[in-house]
C-alpha angles and dihedrals in degrees: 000000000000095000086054101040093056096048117114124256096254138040130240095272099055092271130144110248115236130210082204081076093042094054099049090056089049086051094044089050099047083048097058097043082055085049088043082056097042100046103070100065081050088047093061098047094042153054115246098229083059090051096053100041076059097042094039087043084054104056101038093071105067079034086062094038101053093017101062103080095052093039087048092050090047124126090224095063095048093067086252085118118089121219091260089060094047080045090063102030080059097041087051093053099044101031099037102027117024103034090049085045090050099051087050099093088035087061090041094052086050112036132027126265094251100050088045080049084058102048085045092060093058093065086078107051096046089052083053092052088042097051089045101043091050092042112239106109116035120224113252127202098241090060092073091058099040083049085048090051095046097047087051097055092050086053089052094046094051100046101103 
């Protein structure tokens, strides 16, 4: 909430900046910590290969529904993409999509929701280093505390 709260009205391109957006990532988060929990009594039940053809199934249908018109009116569907952009459209989806997906309920099965929760936080912060050592983001003062705070709910969750 911190990190969305102390973002400035308005995005990179001019645009106003919308909580509508916000609130979808919040939703799309809580959902996912409710699929983390729930995972691991599939998981055991389950291949994971089985789990995500469901999961990816899923979630490809609303994608499909609200996600055609926009998909339809796309440069890269009107053969204005070169083979380099479809390259990296693919090597996103599989390597940074279907092959972590595909590791969840192995982590699940392993570890417990919680630990996986906390190795999950840290995707974040090392997106943020990155971006800062390499320069192209600048530390401001309020992601200390939003790291603080995280670090924090992962300790209390923890804390048996």
């Amino acid at each position: 909430m911190l990190t969305i709260l102390m973002q400035p009205q308005h995005s990179t391109a001019g645009h106003p900046g919308h909580m509508s957006g916000d609130l979808l990532v919040f939703g799309a988060s809580a959902i996912y910590a409710v699929y983390l929990v729930s995972i691991k009594g599939v998981s055991r039940r389950y291949k994971p290969l089985t789990i995500m053809k469901w999961t990816f199934l899923s979630g490809s249908i609303p994608t499909l529904v609200f996600g055609i018109g926009p998909m339809a009116q796309s440069n890269l569907l009107h053969g204005q993409a070169s083979v380099g952009i479809w390259a990296i459209c693919i090597s996103i989806c599989v390597f940074m999509t279907v092959i972590p997906y595909l590791l969840i309920p192995v982590g699940i099965k392993t570890l417990s929701p919680s630990i996986y929760g906390t190795y999950n936080y840290l995707a974040p912060l090392i997106a943020a280093v990155t971006s800062i050592l390499l320069g192209q983001d600048k530390l401001m003062w309020d992601q200390p505390i939003a790291l603080i705070l995280i670090i924090l709910g992962v300790i209390l969750v923890n804390k048996k």
